[in-house]
C-alpha positions in Angstrom: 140.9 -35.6 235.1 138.8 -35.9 238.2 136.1 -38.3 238.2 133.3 -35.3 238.1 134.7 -34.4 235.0 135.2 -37.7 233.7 131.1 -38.0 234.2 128.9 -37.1 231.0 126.7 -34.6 232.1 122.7 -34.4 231.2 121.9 -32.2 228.0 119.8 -29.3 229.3 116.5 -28.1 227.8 117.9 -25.2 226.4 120.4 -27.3 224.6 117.6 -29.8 223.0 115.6 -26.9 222.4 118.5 -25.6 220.3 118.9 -28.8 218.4 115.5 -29.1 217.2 115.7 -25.6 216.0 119.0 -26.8 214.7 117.2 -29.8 212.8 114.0 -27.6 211.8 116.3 -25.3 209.5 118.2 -28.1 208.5 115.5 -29.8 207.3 113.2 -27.3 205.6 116.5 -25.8 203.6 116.9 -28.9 201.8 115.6 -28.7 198.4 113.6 -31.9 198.7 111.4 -30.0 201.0 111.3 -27.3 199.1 110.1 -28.9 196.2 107.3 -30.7 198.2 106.3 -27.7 199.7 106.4 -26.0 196.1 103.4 -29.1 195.1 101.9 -28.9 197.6 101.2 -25.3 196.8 100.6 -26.0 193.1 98.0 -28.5 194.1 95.0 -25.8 195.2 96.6 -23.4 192.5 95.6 -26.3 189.5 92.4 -27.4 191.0 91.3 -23.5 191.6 92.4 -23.1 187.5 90.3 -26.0 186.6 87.1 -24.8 188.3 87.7 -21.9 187.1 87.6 -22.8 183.2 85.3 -25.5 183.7 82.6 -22.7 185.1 83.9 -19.8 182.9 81.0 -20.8 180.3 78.5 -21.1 183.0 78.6 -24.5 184.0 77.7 -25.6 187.5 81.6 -26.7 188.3 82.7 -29.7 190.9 80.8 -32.7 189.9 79.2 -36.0 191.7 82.2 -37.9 191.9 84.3 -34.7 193.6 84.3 -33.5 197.5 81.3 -32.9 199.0 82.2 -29.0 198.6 83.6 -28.8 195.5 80.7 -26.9 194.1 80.4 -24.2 196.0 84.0 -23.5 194.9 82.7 -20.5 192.4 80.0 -19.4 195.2 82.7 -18.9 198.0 86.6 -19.3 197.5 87.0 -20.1 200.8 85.9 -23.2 199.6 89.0 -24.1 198.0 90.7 -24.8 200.7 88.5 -27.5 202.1 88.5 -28.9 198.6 92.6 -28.7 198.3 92.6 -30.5 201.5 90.5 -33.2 200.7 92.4 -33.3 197.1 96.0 -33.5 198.6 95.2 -35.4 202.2 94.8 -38.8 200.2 98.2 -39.1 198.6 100.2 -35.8 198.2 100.2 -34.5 201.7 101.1 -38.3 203.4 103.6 -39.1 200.7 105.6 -35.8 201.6 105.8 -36.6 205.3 106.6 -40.3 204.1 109.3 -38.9 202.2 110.6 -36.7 205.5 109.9 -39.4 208.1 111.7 -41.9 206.1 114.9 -40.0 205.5 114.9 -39.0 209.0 117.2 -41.2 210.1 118.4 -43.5 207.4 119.6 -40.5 205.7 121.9 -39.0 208.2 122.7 -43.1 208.3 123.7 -43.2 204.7 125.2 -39.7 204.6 127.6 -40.9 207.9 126.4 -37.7 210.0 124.5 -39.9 212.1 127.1 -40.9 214.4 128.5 -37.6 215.1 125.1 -36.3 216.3 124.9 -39.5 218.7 128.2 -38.3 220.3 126.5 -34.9 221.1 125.0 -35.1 224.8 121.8 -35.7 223.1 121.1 -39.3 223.8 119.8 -41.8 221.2 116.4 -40.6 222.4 116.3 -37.3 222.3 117.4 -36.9 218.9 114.4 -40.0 218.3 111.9 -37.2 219.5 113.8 -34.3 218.0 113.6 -36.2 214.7 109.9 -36.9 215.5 109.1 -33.6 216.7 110.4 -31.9 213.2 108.4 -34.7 210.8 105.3 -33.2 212.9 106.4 -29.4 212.4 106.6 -30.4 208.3 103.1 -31.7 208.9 102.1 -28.7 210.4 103.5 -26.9 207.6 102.7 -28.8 204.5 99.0 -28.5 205.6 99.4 -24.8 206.1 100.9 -24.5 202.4 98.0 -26.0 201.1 95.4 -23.9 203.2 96.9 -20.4 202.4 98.1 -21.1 198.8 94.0 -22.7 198.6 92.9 -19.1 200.3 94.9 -16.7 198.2 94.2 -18.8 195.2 90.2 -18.7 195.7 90.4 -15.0 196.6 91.9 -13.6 193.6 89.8 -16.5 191.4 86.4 -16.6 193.2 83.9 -14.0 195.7 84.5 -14.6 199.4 81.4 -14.1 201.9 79.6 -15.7 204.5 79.9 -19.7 204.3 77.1 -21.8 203.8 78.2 -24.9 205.8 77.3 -29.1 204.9 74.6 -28.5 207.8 73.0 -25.8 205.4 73.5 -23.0 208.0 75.6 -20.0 207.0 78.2 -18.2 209.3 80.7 -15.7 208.6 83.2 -15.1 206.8 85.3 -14.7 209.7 83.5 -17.7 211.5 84.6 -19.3 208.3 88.3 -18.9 208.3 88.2 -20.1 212.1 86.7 -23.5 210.4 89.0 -23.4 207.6 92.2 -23.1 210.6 90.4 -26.2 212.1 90.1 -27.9 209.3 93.8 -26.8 208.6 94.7 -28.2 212.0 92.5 -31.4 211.8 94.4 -32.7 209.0 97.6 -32.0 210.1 96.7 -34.3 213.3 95.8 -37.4 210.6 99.3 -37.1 209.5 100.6 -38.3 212.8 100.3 -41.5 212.3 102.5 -41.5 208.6 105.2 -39.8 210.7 105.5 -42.8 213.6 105.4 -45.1 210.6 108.2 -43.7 208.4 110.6 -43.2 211.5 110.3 -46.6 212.7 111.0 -47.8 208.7 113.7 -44.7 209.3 115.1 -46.5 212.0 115.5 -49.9 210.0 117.7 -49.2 207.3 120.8 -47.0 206.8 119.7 -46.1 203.3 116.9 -42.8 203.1 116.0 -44.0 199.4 114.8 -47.5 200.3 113.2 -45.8 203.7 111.2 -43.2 201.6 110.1 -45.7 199.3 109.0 -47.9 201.6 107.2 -45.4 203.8 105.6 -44.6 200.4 104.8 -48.1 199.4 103.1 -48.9 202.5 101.2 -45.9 202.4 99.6 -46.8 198.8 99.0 -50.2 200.0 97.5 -49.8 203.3 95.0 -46.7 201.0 94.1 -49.7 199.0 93.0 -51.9 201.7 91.2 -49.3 203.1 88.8 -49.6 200.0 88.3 -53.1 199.8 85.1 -54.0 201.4 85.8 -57.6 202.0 88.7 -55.6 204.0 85.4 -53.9 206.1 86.3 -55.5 209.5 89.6 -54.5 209.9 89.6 -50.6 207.9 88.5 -49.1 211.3 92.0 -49.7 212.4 93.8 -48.3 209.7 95.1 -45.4 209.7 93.9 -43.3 207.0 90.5 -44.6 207.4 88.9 -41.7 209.6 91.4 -39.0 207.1 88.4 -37.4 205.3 86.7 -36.7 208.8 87.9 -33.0 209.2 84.6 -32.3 207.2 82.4 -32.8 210.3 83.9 -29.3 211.2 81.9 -27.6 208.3 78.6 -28.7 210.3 76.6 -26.9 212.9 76.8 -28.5 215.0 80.4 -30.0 214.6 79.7 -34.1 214.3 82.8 -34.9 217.2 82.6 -39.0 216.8 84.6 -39.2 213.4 87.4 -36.5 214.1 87.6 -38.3 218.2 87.9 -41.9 216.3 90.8 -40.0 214.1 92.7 -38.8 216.9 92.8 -41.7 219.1 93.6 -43.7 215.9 96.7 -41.4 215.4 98.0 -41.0 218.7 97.7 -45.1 218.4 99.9 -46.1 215.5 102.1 -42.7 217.4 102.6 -44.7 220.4 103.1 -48.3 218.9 105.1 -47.5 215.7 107.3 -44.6 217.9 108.2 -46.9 220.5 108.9 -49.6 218.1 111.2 -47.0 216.6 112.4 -46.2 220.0 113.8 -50.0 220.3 115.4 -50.2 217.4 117.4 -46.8 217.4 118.5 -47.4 221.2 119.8 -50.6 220.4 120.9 -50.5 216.8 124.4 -50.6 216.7 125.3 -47.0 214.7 128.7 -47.9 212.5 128.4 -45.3 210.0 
C-alpha cells in the first residue's frame, strides 16, 4: 500500500451533509420521538378543549393566574398558539430536547454503535456538531408541532380574524401568522441552550438513561432557582430566565431588549457547555 493510500483522507461536505441527514431520520424514526412529538401535539389540543368547555356557558375563559393571552383564546384562535407555547416552553418542550440531547451520545455509548461511527472519516468533532446540529433540528420541530397542532386546533374550535396585539393595536390576520412564525421561531432559539447542556451531560456518561434524567433533573432545578427571589442576583444568568420573552413579538412596536438578552444568553451556555462537550468527546477514551 503506498503511503498516499496509507493516509486517511478528509471527510468531504457532501459526505457530513449525508450523515446528518443520516442521523436526522435516525433520530426522528425512534419512537421515543415520536411519542414526544405526539405530546407535544396533545398539549394545545387539551388546553384548546378546556377553553373551550370552560367558555361553552358563557364564561369569560383564561383566568388571572394564566398567560397574558389566554383570554382572547375564544376571540381569536390564533391565540392558541401563543398560549400552547407559553404552556409547553416551561417544562414540556425543554424536557423533550433534554430527553434527545442526553441520549445523543450516551446512547449510541450504551447501545456500542458509538465506536463504529468514530471509525467513519467523520472525526470525533464532526459527529459532536452533527449530533448538535440534529438536537437543534428536534428543537425546530417540536416548537413547530406545537404551533400548527395550536393553529389547527383553534381554527376548527374558535373564529380567526385580525389580532388584537398586547400593545392594543390590531393587525391582520395574515400579519398575525407572520407573529405567530416569530414567535414559533423565538422559542425554538431558547431551547439552545437545553441542547449544549444535555450533550455535554451526553458526553459524560455511556448510559442515555442516567444522561436523560440528568439533563431533566437539572432542568427542574435550575426552573426552581429561577423563582426564588433571594436567587434575584444571579436568575439573569440562567438560562430559562428570559424563556417567556417571545411575547414582546405580540407588541407594536416589538419590545427587542428581552428577546436580545435571550439570545445572547443562549448562544452563551451554546458556546461554554458545547465546547465543554467538545473536550470531553475528543478526549474520552470510546471502549464500547
Amino acid at each position: 500500500m503506498s503511503q498516499a493510500e496509507a493516509v486517511p483522507r478528509a471527510p468531504r461536505p457532501l459526505w457530513s451533509l449525508g450523515l446528518l441527514r443520516s442521523e436526522i431520520g435516525v433520530t426522528f424514526r425512534r419512537w421515543r420521538t415520536l411519542a414526544l412529538l405526539a405530546v407535544l401535539a396533545g398539549v394545545p389540543v387539551l388546553v384548546g378543549i378546556a377553553v373551550r368547555i370552560e367558555t361553552g356557558d358563557g364564561g369569560p375563559g383564561g383566568g388571572p393566574g394564566g398567560p397574558a393571552f389566554l383570554s382572547q383564546i375564544t376571540h381569536n384562535g390564533l391565540f392558541l398558539v401563543f398560549t400552547s407555547l407559553a404552556v409547553t416552553l416551561p417544562f414540556f418542550l425543554p424536557m423533550s430536547v433534554g430527553v434527545i440531547a442526553g441520549d445523543s451520545l450516551a446512547g449510541e455509548a450504551h447501545g456500542g454503535t458509538l465506536r463504529y461511527l468514530l471509525v467513519a472519516p467523520a472525526g470525533r468533532t464532526r459527529l459532536l456538531l452533527v449530533k448538535y446540529a440534529t438536537t437543534l433540528t428536534f428543537c425546530l420541530v417540536g416548537t413547530l408541532v406545537v404551533a400548527l397542532s395550536a393553529l389547527v386546533t383553534g381554527a376548527l374550535l374558535f373564529p380567526l380574524g385580525e389580532v388584537t396585539l398586547l400593545s392594543g393595536t390590531s393587525v391582520s390576520f395574515g400579519e398575525g401568522l407572520l407573529r405567530a412564525l416569530a414567535v414559533a421561531v423565538a422559542v425554538a432559539l431558547s431551547l439552545i441552550g437545553v441542547a449544549a447542556v444535555g450533550l455535554f451531560v451526553s458526553a459524560l456518561t455511556t448510559s442515555g438513561i442516567a444522561a436523560m434524567a440528568t439533563t431533566v433533573g437539572l432542568l427542574i432545578t435550575v426552573q426552581i432557582l429561577d423563582t426564588l427571589p433571594q436567587l434575584h442576583a444571579i436568575q439573569p444568568y440562567l438560562f430559562p430566565h428570559y424563556w417567556l420573552s417571545f411575547a414582546d413579538l405580540l407588541r407594536d412596536p416589538v419590545y427587542w431588549d428581552q428577546l436580545q438578552k435571550n439570545l445572547g444568553l443562549q448562544a452563551l451556555y451554546a458556546l461554554v457547555f458545547g465546547s465543554a462537550a467538545w473536550a470531553r468527546f475528543t478526549t474520552r477514551d470510546i471502549t464500547a
